[in-house]
GUPAVO-718886 format. One line per field, with one value per residue (C-alpha): z, y, x. Coordinates in Angstrom, 2 decimals. Example, Ala and Ser with C-alpha at 12.3 -4.5 7.8 and 13.67 -1.06 7.14 Angstrom:
residues 2
up <- 7.80/7.14 .
north <- -4.50/-1.06 .
east <- 12.30/13.67 .
//
This chain:
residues 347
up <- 10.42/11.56/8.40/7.65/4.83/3.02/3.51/0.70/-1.31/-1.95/0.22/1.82/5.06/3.36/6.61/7.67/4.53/7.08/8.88/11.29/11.78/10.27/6.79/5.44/5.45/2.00/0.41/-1.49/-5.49/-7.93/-8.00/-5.19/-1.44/1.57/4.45/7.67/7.64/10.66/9.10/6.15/5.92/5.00/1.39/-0.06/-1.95/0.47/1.23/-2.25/-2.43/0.44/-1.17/-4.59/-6.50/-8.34/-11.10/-11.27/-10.29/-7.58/-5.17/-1.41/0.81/-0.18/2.30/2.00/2.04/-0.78/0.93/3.75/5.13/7.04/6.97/4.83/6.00/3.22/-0.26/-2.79/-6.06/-8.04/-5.18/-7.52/-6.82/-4.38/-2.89/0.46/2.93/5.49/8.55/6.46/6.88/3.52/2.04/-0.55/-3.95/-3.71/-8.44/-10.26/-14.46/-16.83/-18.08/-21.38/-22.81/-25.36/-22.89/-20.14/-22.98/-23.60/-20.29/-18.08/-16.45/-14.91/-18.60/-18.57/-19.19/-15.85/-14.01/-10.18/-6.95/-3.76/-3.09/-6.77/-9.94/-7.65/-5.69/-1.60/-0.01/2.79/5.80/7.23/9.15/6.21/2.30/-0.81/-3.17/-6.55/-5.04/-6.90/-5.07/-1.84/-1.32/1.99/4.34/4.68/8.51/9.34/9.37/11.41/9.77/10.09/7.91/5.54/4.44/3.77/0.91/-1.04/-1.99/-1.01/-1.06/-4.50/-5.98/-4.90/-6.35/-9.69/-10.10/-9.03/-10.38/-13.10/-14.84/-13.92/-14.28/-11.54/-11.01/-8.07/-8.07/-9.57/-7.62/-7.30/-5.60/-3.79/-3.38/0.09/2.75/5.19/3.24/2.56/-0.82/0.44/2.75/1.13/-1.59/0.51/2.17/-1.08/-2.67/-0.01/0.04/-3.57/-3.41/-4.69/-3.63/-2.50/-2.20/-0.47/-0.49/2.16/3.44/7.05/8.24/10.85/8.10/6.15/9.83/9.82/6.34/6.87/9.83/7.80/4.58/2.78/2.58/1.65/2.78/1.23/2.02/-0.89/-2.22/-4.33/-3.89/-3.54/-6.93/-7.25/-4.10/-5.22/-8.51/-6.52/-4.24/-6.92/-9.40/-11.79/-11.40/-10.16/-12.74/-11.40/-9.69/-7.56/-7.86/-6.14/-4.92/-8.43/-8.89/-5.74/-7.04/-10.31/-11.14/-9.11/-10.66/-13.78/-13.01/-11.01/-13.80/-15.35/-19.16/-20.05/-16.92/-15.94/-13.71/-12.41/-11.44/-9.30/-7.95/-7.95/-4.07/-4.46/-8.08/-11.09/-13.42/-13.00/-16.25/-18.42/-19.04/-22.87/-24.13/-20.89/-21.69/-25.21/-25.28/-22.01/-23.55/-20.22/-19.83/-17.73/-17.11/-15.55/-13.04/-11.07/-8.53/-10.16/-11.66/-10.03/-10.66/-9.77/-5.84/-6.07/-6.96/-4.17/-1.34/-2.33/-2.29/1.46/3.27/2.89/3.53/6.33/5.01/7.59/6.26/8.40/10.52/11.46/14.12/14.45/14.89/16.29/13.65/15.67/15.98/11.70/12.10/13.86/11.46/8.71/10.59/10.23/6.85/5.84/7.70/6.09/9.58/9.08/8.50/7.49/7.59/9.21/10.32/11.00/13.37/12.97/15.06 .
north <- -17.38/-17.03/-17.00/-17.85/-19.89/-22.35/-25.93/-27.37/-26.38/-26.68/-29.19/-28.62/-27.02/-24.44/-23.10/-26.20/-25.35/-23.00/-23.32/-21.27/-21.90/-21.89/-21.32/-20.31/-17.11/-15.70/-14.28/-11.07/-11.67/-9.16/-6.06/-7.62/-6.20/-7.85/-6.56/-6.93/-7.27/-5.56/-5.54/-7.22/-7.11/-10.02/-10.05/-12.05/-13.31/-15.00/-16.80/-17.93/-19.11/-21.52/-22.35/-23.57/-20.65/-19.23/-17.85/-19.22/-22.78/-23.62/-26.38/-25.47/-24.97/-20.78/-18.45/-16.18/-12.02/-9.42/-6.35/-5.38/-2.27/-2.67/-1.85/-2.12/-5.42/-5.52/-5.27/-8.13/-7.06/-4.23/-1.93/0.91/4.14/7.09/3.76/3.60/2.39/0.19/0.66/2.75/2.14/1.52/0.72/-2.40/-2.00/-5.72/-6.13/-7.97/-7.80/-8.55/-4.59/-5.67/-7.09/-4.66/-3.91/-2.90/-0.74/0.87/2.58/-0.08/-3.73/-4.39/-6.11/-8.13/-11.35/-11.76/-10.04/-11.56/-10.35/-11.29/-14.95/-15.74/-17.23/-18.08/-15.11/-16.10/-13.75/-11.63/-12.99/-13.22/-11.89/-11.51/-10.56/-10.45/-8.42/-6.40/-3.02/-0.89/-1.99/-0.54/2.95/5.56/4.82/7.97/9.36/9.96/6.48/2.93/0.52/-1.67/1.51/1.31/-2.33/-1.46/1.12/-1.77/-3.62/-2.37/1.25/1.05/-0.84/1.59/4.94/2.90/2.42/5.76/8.11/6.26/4.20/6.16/8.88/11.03/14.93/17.09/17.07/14.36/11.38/7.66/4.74/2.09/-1.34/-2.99/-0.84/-2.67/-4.16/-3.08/-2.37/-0.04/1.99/2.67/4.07/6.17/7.67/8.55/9.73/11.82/13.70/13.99/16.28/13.10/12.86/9.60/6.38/3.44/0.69/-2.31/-4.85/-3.82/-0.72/-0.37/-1.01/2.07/3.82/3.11/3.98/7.45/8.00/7.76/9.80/8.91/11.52/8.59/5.25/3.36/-0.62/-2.69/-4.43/-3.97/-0.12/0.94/1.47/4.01/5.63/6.59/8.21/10.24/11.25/11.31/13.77/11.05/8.90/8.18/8.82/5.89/2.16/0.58/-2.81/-6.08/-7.54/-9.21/-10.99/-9.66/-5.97/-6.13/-4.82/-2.11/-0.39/-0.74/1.10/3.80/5.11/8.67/7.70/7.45/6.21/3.83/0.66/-0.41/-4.30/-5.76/-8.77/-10.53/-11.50/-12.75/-14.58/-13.52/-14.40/-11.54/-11.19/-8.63/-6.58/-5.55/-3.07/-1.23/-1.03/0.00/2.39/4.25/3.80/2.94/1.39/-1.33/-1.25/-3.99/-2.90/-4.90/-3.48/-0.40/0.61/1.41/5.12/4.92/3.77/6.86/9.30/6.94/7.84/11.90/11.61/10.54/12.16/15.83/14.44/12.85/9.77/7.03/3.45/1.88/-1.19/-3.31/-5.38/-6.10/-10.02/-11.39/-13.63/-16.22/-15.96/-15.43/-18.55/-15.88/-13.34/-15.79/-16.94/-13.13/-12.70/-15.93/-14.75/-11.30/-10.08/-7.28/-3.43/-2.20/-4.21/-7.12/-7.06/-9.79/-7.93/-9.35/-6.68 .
east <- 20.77/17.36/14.62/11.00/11.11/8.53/9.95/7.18/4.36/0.60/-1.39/-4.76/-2.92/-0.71/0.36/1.89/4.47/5.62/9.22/10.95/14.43/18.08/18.77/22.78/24.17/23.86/27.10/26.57/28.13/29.82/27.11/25.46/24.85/23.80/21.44/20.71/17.51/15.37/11.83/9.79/6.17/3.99/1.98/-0.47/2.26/3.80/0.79/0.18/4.09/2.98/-0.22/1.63/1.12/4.31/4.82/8.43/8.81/11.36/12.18/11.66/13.01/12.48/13.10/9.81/9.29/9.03/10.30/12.67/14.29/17.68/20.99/23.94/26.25/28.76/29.20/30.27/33.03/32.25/30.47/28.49/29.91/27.30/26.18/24.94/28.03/28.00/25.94/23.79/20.14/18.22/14.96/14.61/14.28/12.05/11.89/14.52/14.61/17.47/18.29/19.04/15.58/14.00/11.19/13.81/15.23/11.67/11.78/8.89/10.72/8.14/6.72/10.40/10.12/12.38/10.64/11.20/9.97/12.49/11.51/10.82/12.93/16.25/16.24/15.91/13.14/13.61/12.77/15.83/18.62/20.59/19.11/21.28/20.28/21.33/23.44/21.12/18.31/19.31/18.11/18.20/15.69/13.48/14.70/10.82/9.97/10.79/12.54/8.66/7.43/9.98/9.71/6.13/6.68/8.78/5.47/2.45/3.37/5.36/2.11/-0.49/1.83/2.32/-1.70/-2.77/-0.30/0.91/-1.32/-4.59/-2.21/-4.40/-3.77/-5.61/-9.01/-10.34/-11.51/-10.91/-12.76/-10.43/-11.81/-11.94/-11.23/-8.67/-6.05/-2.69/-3.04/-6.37/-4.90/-1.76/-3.68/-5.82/-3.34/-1.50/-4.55/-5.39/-2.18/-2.11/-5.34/-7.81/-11.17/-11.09/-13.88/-13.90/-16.30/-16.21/-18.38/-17.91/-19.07/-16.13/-13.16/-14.97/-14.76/-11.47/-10.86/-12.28/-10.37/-7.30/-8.00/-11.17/-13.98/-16.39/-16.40/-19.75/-20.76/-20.36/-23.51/-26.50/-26.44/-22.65/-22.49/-25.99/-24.56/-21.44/-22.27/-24.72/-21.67/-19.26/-21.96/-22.00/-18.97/-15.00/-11.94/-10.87/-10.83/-8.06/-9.23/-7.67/-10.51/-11.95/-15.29/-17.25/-16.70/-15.95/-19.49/-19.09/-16.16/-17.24/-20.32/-19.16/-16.80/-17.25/-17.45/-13.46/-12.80/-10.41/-9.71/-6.20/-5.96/-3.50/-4.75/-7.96/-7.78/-11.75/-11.87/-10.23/-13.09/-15.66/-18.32/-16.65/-19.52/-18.09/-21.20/-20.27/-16.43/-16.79/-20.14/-18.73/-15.22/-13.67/-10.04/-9.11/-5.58/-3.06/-0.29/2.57/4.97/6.68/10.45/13.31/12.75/8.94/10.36/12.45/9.54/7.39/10.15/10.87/6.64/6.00/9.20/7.84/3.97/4.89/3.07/3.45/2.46/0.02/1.05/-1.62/0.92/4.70/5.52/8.97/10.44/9.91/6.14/5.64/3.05/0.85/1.28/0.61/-2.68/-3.82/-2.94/-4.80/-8.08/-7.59/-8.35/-5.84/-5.86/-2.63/0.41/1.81/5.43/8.13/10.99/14.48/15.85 .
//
């Protein structure tokens, strides 16, 4: 079958890690269900898989991509029963975790120690014609939205709802301040925000992303810098609830200082240095919270695809790529010349 897929790791040209070609067919196991894939978007993760960074070691060749959207090929042994059948289109569940671990048990897998993403641990990733995954992790595709649309709610999407609406925990009316303005990760969570009543902030470094930004949902787009953070409690009337923050060291300073006193940050990623000064008298005497969040459960992607249907909350894609032209796409995503997604078609 056709797949993207990295045939080595690390090296000063991490893009020439990067193969397009044939890779087996994979054969969906007991529990199991495979795909045919027709979309995945591209995440920073991939990028870092090709750079050497993994969290769980593996010898190439890997077959890259955290999220897809398809339809249902076939089923291995053991087929759950009210699954989707075949020829039905579906969006991907993209987490992995044991079930049986006393932090599965507690309700959150996302702190299991086997935690996976698709293209991590031994789990192939998704660019491909074909994807194997657990049968659970197949869920109806929302009928308002492309397939391209779809495969962006398994990451990006599912990332964004967990950090605003579960660990900040936001309600109507109160107001958040989303780092870099162009992103994935940004504008999914503006357009969430937005449609869950939030006042929301964005800060950028180019005045045309925070045009952009506006354009899809934010009342106030600000330039990041030496006066971002003065400017926004003046907008804000004294500070944000909250921070979604991916970007690290360059704004780090920032959303600490724009906080209302209780505040909190939700981190993600540190795209731009994951070292930032912590600033500790601020943390304690304003008695701010800085909180860490990864993907989201099972159930969270549920809540995430009953949230958008009604909206009408499309996903933004930046561009869709043919399989066979992923080097471009990867090019793009390496420049961070992007805003939205990036797709690979395998229609």
């Amino acid at each position: 079958m056709r797949a993207v897929f990295a045939s080595r790791l690390g090296g000063d040209s991490p893009l020439d890690n990067l193969t397009i070609g044939d890779r087996p067919e994979p054969e969906p196991g007991p529990g199991e269900v495979r795909v045919r894939v027709h979309a995945a978007t591209l995440n920073r993760h991939d990028y870092f898989t090709l750079q050497g960074i993994v969290g769980y070691p593996f010898e190439p060749p890997r077959i890259l991509g955290c999220d897809a959207a398809g339809v249902v090929d076939r089923y291995g042994p053991d087929r759950p029963p009210g699954s989707p059948d075949p020829g039905a289109p579906v969006a991907v569940y993209p987490v992995t975790f044991c079930g049986k671990c006393p932090r599965c048990g507690a309700g959150d897998p996302m702190l299991c120690d086997r935690f996976t993403l698709l293209s991590d641990g031994d789990r192939e990733g998704s660019f491909g014609d074909y994807l194997v995954v657990p049968a659970q992790c197949v869920l109806p595709k929302p009928e308002t939205l492309s397939f391209a649309e779809t495969a962006a709610l398994g990451t990006t999407y599912l990332t964004a709802y967990r950090m605003l609406f579960v660990k900040a925990a936001l309600m109507p009316g109160q107001s958040v301040l989303v780092q870099g303005a162009g992103g994935g990760l940004a504008t999914a969570a503006i357009a969430l925000a937005r449609e869950a009543g939030l006042t929301v902030f964005v800060s950028s470094r180019s005045a045309e992303r925070l045009e952009a930004a506006q354009r899809i949902g934010a009342q106030h787009g600000v330039l990041a810098g030496r006066d971002a953070a003065k400017t926004i409690l003046k907008l804000s009337g004294g500070g944000v609830d909250a921070v979604i923050e991916s970007v690290g060291e360059p704004t780090w300073a920032t959303s600490l200082r724009v906080l209302r006193q209780g505040g909190v940050i939700v981190v993600s990623g540190a795209t731009a240095g994951a070292n930032p000064p912590a600033d500790l008298a601020r943390v304690f005497w304003r008695q701010l919270q800085i909180k860490g969040s990864t993907m989201g459960t099972l159930q969270e992607f549920r809540d995430l695809l009953r949230f958008v249907t009604p909206r009408g909350i499309k996903p933004l894609i930046d561009h869709i790529y043919p399989a066979e032209k992923a080097r471009e796409a990867f090019v793009r995503l390496a420049a961070g010349d992007v805003f939205g997604k990036l797709v690979l078609s395998f229609e």
